[in-house]
N, C-alpha and C positions, 0 to 999 in steps of 0.2 A: 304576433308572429304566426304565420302558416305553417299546417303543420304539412312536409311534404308527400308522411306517407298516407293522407288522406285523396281518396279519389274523386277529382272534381269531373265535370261534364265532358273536356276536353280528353281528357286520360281515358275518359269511360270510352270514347268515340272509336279513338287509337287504336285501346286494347281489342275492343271486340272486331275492327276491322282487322286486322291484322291476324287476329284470331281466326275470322272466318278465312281468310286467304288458301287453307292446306285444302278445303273443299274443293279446290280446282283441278289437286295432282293426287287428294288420296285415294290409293287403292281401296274397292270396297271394304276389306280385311280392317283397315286401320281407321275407318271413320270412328268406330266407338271409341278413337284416344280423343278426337272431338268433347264428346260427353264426359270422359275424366278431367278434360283441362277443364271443362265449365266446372267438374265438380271440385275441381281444386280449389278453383275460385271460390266456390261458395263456401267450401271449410275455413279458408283464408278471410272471410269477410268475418264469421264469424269467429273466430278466435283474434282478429282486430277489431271485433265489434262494428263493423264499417258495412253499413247494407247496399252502397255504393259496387262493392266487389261481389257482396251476393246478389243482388242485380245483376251483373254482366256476367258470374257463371248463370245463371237463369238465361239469359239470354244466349248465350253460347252451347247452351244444352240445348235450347230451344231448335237452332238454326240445323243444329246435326243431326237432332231424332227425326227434324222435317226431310232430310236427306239420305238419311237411313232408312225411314218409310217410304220415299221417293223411288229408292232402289229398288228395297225391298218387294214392292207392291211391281212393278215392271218385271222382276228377276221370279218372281209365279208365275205370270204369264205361261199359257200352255198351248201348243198348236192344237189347231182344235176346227172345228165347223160349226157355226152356229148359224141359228133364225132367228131374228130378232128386230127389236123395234130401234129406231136409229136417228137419233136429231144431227141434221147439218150446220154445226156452227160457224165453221169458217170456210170460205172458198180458196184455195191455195192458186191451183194450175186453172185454166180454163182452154188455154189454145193446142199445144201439141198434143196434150192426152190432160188427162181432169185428176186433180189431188183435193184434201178436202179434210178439215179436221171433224170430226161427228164426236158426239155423244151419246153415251148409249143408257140405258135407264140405270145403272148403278151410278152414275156420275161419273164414270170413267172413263178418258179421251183416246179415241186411235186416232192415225194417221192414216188416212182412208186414198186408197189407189181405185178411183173410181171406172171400171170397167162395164157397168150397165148399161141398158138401152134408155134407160129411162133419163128427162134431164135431170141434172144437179142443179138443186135449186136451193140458195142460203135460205136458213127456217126452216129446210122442210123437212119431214117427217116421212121415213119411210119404212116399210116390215121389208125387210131385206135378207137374203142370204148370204153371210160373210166366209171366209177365210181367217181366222185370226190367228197372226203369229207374234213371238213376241218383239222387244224390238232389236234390229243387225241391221245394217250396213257396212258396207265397205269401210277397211282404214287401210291407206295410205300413209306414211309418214311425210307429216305438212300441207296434207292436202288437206279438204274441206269433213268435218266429221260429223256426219249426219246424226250419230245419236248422242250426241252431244245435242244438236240440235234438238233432237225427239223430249228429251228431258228440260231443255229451257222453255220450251212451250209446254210443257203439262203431257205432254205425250205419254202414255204408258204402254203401247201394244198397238200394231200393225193390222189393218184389214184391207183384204180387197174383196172387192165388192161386183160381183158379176150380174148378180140380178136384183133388183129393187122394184118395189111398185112405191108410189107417194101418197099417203093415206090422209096428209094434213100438212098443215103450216103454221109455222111457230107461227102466231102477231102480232108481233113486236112494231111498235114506231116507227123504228129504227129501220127495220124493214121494208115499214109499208112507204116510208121515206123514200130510201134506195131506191126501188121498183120504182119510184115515180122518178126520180133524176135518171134513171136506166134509160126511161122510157124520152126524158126529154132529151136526151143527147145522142138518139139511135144514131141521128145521120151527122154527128160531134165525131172529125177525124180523130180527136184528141181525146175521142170518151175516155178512154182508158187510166191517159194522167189526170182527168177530173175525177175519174169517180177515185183515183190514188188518192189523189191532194184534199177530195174532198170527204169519202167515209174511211180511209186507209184499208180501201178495196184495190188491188194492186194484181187479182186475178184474169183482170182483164184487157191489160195493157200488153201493148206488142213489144215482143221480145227484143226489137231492133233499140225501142226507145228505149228499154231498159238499160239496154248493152249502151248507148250512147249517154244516160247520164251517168254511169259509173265509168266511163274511160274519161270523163272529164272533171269528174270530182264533185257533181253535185248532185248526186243522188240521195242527197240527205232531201233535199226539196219536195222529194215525192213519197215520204217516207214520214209519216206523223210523228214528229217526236217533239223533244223543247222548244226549239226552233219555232214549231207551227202555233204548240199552244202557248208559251211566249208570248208570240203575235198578236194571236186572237187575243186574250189578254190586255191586250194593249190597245190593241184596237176600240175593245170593249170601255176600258177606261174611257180613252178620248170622247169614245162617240155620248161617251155620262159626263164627261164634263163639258163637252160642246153643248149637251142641250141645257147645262146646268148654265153656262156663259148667256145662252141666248134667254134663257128664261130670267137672267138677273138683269138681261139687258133690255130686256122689254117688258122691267117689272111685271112677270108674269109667275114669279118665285122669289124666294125670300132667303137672304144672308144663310148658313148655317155652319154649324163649326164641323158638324161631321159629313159636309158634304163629298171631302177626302176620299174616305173612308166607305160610302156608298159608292162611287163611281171605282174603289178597289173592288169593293162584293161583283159590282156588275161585270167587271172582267171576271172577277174570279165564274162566276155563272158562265157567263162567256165561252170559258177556259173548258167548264164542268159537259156542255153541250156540244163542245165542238169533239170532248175524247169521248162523249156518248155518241158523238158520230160517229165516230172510228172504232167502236165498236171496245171502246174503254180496253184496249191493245195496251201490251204490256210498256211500251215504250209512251203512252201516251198517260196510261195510271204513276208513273213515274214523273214524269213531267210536271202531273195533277199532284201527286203526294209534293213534291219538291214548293211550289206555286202557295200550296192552302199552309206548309210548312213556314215558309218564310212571311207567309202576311200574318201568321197569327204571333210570329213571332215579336213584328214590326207592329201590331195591334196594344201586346202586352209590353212593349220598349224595352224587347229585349236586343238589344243591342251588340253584334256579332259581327264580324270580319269575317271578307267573303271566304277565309279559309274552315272559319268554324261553322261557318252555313256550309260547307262543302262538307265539311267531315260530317256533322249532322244528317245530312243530306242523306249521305251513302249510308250512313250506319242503319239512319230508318227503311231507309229501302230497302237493304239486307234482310232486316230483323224481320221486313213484311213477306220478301218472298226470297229464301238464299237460293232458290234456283238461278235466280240471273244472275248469278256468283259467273257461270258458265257460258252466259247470253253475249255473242259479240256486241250485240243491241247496248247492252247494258256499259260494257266498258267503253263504247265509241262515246256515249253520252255523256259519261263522267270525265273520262279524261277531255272531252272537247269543253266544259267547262271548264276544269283545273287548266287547261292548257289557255284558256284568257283569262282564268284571275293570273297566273303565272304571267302572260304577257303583258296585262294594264299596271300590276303591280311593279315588275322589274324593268321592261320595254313602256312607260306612260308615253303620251305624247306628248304632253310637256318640256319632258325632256329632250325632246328630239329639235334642239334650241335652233339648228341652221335652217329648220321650218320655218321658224319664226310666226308661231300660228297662232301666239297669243294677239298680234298686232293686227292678223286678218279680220277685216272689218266684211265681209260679206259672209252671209250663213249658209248660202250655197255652197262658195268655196271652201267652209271652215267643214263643213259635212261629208264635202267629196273627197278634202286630205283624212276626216277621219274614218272613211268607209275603207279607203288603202290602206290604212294604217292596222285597220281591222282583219283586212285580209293577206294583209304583208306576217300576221301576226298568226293566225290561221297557216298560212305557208310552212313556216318556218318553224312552232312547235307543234305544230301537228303533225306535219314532217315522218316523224319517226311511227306516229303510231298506224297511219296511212301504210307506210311497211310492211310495218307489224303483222295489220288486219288483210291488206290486200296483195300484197307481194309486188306490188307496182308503183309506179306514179304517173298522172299526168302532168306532163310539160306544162297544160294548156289552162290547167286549170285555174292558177288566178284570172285568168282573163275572162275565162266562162264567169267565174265568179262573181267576180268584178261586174260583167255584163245583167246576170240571171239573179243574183240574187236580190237587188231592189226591186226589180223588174213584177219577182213574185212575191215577193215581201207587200210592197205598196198599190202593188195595180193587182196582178192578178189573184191572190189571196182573198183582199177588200171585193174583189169582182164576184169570185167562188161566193162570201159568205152573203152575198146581198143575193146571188142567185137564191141560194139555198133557203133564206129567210122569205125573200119575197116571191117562193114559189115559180121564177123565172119571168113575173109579170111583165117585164120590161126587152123581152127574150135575152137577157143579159150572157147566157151561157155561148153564145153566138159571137161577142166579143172576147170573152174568157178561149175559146178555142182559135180564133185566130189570133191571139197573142202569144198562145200555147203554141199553134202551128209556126207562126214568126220563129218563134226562141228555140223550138225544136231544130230551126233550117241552121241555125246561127251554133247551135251545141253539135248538130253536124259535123259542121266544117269545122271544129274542135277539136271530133272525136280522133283525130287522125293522131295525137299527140300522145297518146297513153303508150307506157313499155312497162312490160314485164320483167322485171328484174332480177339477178341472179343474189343469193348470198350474198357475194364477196360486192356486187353494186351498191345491192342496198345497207352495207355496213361504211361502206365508202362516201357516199349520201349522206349518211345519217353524221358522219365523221365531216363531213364537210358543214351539216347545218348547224353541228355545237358549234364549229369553228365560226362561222359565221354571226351565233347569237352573242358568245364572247366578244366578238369584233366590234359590234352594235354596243353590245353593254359596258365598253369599255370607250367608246367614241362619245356617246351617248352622256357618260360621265366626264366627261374631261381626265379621259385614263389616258391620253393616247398614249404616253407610255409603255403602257403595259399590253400592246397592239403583240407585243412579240406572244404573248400569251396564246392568241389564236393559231397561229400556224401549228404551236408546241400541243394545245389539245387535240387538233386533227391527226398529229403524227402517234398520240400518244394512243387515240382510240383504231388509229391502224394498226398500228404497234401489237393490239389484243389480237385482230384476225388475223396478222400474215404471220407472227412469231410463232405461238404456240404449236403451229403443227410440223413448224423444225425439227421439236424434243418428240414428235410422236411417233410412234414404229412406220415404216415404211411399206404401204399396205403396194402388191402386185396387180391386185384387181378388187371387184367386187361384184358379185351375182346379184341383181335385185330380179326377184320374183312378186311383182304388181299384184294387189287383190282388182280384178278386173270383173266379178261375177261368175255368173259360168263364161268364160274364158281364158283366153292363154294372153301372157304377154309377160315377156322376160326382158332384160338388160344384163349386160356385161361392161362393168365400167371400166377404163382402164387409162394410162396416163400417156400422151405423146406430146414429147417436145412443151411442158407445164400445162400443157390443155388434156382437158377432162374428156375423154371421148367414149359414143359406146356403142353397142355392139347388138339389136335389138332383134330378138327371135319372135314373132305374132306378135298384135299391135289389139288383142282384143277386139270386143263387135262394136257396130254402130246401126243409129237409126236416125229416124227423119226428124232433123235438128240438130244431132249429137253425135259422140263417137268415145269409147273409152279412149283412144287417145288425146283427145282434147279433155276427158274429165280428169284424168288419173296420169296418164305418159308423161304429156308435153308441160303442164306443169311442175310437175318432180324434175326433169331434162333443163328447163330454163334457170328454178331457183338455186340447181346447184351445177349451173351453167358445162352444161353436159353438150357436147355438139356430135351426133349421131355420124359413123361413120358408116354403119351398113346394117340394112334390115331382113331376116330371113324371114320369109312366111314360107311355116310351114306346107298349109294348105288353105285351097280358099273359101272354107265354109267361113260363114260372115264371123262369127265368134271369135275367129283364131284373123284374119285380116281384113275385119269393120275400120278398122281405125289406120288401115295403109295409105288413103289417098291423103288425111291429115298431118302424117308424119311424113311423106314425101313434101307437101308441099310447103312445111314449115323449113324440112333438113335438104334441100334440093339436088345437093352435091352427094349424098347417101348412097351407096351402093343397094341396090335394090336383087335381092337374091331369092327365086324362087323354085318350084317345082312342076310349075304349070304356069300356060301363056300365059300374058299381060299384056296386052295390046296397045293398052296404052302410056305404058311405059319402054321405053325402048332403050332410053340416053341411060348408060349407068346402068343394064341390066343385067344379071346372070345370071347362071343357073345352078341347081342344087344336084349334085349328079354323081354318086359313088365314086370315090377315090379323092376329090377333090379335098383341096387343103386350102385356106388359109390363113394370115399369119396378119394378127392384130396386139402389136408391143408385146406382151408378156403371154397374150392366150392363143393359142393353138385351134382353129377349128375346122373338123374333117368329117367333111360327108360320107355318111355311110350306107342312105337312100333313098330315094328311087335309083335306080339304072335307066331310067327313060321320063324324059322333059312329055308331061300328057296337056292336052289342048285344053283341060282345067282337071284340075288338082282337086281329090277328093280326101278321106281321113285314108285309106289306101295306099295312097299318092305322098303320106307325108316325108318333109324332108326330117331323116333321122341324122344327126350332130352328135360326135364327140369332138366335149370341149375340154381340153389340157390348157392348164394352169399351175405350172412347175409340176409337181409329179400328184396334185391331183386332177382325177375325172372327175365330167359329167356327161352323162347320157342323154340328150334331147330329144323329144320320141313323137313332139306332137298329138295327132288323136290315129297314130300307128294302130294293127290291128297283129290277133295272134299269129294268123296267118303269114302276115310280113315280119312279124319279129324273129319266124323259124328261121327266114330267109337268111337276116345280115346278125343274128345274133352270134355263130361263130365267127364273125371278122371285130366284134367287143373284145375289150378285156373288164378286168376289174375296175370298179367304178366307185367310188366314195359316192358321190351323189346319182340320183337318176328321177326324172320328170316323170311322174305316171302320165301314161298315156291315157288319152280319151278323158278326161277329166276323172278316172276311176271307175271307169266302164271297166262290166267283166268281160268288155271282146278286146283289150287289151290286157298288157303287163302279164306275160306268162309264167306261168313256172320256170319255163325255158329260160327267159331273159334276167331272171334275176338267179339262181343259178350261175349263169354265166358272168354277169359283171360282181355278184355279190356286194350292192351298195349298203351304205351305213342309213344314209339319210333318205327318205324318199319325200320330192314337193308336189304335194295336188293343187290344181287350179281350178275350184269349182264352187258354185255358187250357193249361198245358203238356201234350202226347200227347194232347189232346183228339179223342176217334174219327172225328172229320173232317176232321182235319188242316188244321186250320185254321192261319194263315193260308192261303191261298191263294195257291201257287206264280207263278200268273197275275196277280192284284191284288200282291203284291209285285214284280213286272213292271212294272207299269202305272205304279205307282210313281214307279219308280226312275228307268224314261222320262222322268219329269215332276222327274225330281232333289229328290224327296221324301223327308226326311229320319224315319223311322219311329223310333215308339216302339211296343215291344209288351210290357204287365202281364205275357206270362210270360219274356219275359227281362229288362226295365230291373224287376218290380215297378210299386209307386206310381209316378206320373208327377205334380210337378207346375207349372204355370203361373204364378209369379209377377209380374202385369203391375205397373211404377209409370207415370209419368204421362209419359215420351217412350220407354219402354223394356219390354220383358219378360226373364226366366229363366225355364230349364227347368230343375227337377232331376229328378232321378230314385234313387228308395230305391237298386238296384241299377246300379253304377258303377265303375270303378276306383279308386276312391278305400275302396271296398267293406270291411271284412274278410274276411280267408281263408272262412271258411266260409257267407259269402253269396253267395260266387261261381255266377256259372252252371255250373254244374257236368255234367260228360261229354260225352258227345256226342249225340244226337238217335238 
């Protein structure tokens, strides 16, 4: 008889995954309950005598002191200026401006903003002069969270880097390899996805390409992970057991029982050189742990269902490194496995009996219904986590699929590895790049298909693709029957998004204040006729490539399907309206409201001009400066808003100065909220102006080390006198305003409530 409260392998797997899972949301504060539940366990192991349970608290202490040290060690960090000697290990950016991960002689990694004259060169070594700060970025709620990022790569502290001299070069293989494929593929259109595909160098790919495999769903292709070493893998095997057929067949070799088992090693080698190409990338040691896991296991007959190689899998990989607890890398990996044992196991082909595929006698065709059936499968549970990670979908993408991925599976992979082995003797890289070129014209014409999805789509989708896997799994059975089942779960996972916010207070508006850097950019959301609309004051800067609109605006606007009804710039220094031509040309119908000409805006223009009122459902907004439209709009020039929202204010003030605040500050009243001016420059926010409105709250828009140290030691003074309660984008993030009808809340992206790694991190 079993006894059940003993822990076997499977248990152990469960527990400690599920265990790690709080690593993802918990505040720094609360990681050491990590280290108690381990240690629960280990008291529990031992008063059941069961070393099973003391193992996995061991391990559960294990994964959290690496995460508390993780913290802890980033959260020292000090701004500071240093000299110092500096190894380049990874190349990040190379085309719009240069990024670059370095290592510095204590073993400790920045995220290196390379500003030098000198070039950046992977290996090298240079005495340099940095900047170090520790690590911050922007948060946005839902947008992309860079130090999160900072932390799943090893990251610990920020440098940039303005002057370097090169004093040496690592020399590495690996290296001296690169530089020679560099060098063979100068005039390679498609160097860029070779050298991706081939050392999981992605630094030097053009940004269009990039943009064109991820609108079409196959950017996994250029992106080293299971998939490629997998492959190789396999490839490896074959090409051991072809020469093993050929040598048995022209008695040139002799019978053997483990010639099996050799032609597994030679992949696995295979496997081992090709993530020494890529520079043994965390997606690629993952892959390699996964690979040496499962053959030793298939070695010793240990004998497991793809579910208990999957829990194994993740457990080990955990226990190796729990920072990709937080690695999108990491979860795209795993669930896209789980998500085909999940399909071969419940969706087999087999079953799909009106195939009738047991009976197909040709292996051509028997391959090409199972490659659809693979990626019918791919579709349909991946579905949701594609969502998830990307906030979209492409239409197009089983077809790209469908198309690209044998394509670089069997021809162009096999092509990459025979260049790379046979030093391109055969000039083989010359085929590999007009295959590349081909399939790039053909993902092209693809890319047109991808949409960005709001909320309430992507839950609609997602509601639609259970319905559909139900449908399948119930046809697929001989349920037809039970066919009524699908419509009933689509209505029922509707049912979650459109009910609940019946029962919930009925909010008037809501103020979002964007972390945009040093810059301004606000929103007013508010409701007309069940559409979401809103109301946007600056639009944040832009640069060549980019724009805080496009990084930070218009995707918060899309996911919670926001449709812009009018945009005020304040003024047009790039900070405060960088990002105007992108939100025009996204919102076209936008009323466009300024303070100084725009030439090239005309249709839908107006102007910002004392006295002026208008009237957006619930919010009130009334100009209260300039008195004259100027031929470009300076911080002077800004347009100064009061905005009523039942009987509270807000004061919008742009980068107004003291002298203009004397001017219109008598025609204010009292103001619950008010925007510092000038990012909390002391030539704004007077005594005078606050005084007069007497606000509760005041929100800065300014960016972390920003070179003018902004805020303003004196205006946060002023303040505080007035027992004003300050928000500032580069410590809270997002900020926002939820008013309902006798009440408001504040939230704020960055909070106590926070996880570990969004924390404000170091010191100043």
């Amino acid at each position: 008889m079993i006894n059940s409260s003993k822990m076997n392998l499977d248990r152990f797997c469960h527990y400690f995954c599920f265990a790690s899972l709080p690593i993802i949301f918990l505040p720094s504060e609360y990681l050491y309950l990590g280290v108690v539940g381990g240690g629960v366990g280990i008291i529990w192991g031992i008063i059941k005598q069961d070393k099973a349970y003391i193992g996995l608290g061991i391990a559960i202490i294990t994964i959290y002191i690496q995460i508390i040290l993780a913290f802890q060690t980033a959260n020292r960090i000090e701004a500071r200026k240093s000299s110092e000697e500096i190894n380049v290990s990874r190349i990040l950016k190379q085309q719009e401006y240069q990024t670059a991960i370095i290592t510095h002689l204590n073993g400790q990694q920045s995220y290196a903003k390379w500003q030098a004259k000198e070039p950046l060169v992977l290996g090298g070594i240079y005495q340099a002069k940095l900047i170090i700060r520790p690590i911050s970025s922007r948060l946005n709620s839902g947008n992309f969270d860079k130090q999160r990022w900072y932390f799943s790569q090893g990251v610990q502290q920020i440098s940039t880097i303005k002057q370097a001299k090169q004093i040496g070069i690592t020399q590495t293989f690996r290296n001296h390899w690169l530089d020679k494929v560099k060098t063979q593929l100068s005039s390679a259109e498609m160097k860029g996805i070779l050298l991706a595909i081939s050392f999981g160098e992605r630094a030097w790919m053009n940004a269009q390409h990039w943009r064109t495999f991820q609108q079409t769903g196959t950017a996994h292709l250029i992106a080293i992970s299971g998939l490629h070493i997998t492959l190789v893998m396999g490839l490896g095997f074959f090409f051991t057991r072809a020469i093993y057929w050929i040598g048995l067949r022209f008695a040139l070799l002799q019978a053997v029982r483990s010639s099996h088992y050799i032609a597994i090693l030679v992949g696995v080698f295979f496997a081992f050189i090709y993530s020494f190409l890529a520079g043994f990338s965390a997606p690629t040691l993952r892959a390699l742990v996964a690979i040496i896991f499962v053959v030793l296991c298939r070695y010793y007959r240990r004998h497991y269902t793809p579910w208990q190689y999957w829990w194994r899998c993740v457990s080990l990989l955990i226990l190796l490194n729990p920072l990709s607890l937080i690695s999108d890398s990491f979860w795209l990996s795993i669930l896209a496995v789980l998500g085909l044992i999940i399909w071969y196991q419940f969706f087999p082909l087999k079953k799909w009996w009106w195939l009738y595929y047991d009976k197909i006698t040709s292996p051509i065709l028997k391959w090409i219904i199972a490659l659809f059936h693979l990626q019918i499968g791919i579709l349909l549970i991946f579905t949701p986590v594609q969502l998830f990670f990307f906030q979209g979908i492409s239409f197009s993408a089983f077809i790209a699929n469908i198309l690209t991925v044998p394509i670089y599976s069997f021809v162009i992979m096999p092509i990459v590895l025979f260049s790379l082995i046979s030093d391109n003797i055969l000039h083989s890289w010359v085929i590999a790049d007009s295959l590349i070129n081909w399939n790039m014209q053909v993902l092209e014409w693809l890319s047109f298909a991808w949409q960005d999805l709001s909320y309430q789509q992507q839950w609609i989708i997602f509601s639609i693709d259970i319905a559909i896997l139900s449908a399948l799994f119930c046809i697929q059975n001989f349920l037809q029957k039970f066919l009524w089942i699908s419509p009933l779960v689509a209505m029922t996972f509707l049912a979650l998004w459109f009910v609940p916010p019946i029962f919930l207070p009925s909010q008037k508006a809501k103020w979002i204040n964007f972390d945009v850097g040093q810059g301004l950019a606000m929103a007013f959301i508010y409701q007309d006729n069940y559409q979401s609309k809103a109301i946007v004051y600056d639009t944040g800067a832009k640069w060549r490539g980019g724009s805080m609109a496009k990084l930070e605006i218009l995707p918060y606007l899309i996911r919670n399907d926001i449709d812009v009804e009018a945009i005020f710039i304040s003024h047009q220094d790039n900070d405060h309206a960088g990002g105007v031509n992108d939100l025009m040309q996204y919102y076209p119908k936008a009323k466009l409201i300024v303070s100084g000409e725009y030439p090239n805006f005309r249709q839908n223009l107006d102007y910002c001009l004392a006295g002026k009122v208008w009237q957006f459902g619930h919010i009130t907004v009334k100009a209260i400066y300039p008195n004259r439209i100027v031929q470009r709009a300076k911080n002077q020039d800004s347009c100064v808003l009061l905005v009523s929202i039942g009987t509270e204010k807000i004061v919008l003030t742009g980068d107004i100065g003291i002298k203009q605040e004397r001017l219109f500050s008598s025609q204010l009243e009292q103001a619950t909220f008010l925007q510092i001016g000038h990012h909390g420059s002391k030539s704004s926010t007077s005594q005078t102006l606050l005084a007069k409105i007497k606000p509760q709250f005041a929100f800065i828009s300014a960016g972390r080390w920003n070179p003018w140290g902004l805020p303003n030691k004196q205006v946060i003074q002023r303040l505080m006198n007035q027992d004003v309660t300050i928000f500032n984008t580069a410590r809270e993030g997002m900020s926002r305003v939820t008013f309902y009808e006798k009440k408001y809340r504040i939230d704020t992206a960055r909070n106590g409530w926070s996880p570990w790694y969004q924390a404000y991190l170091g010191t100043p």
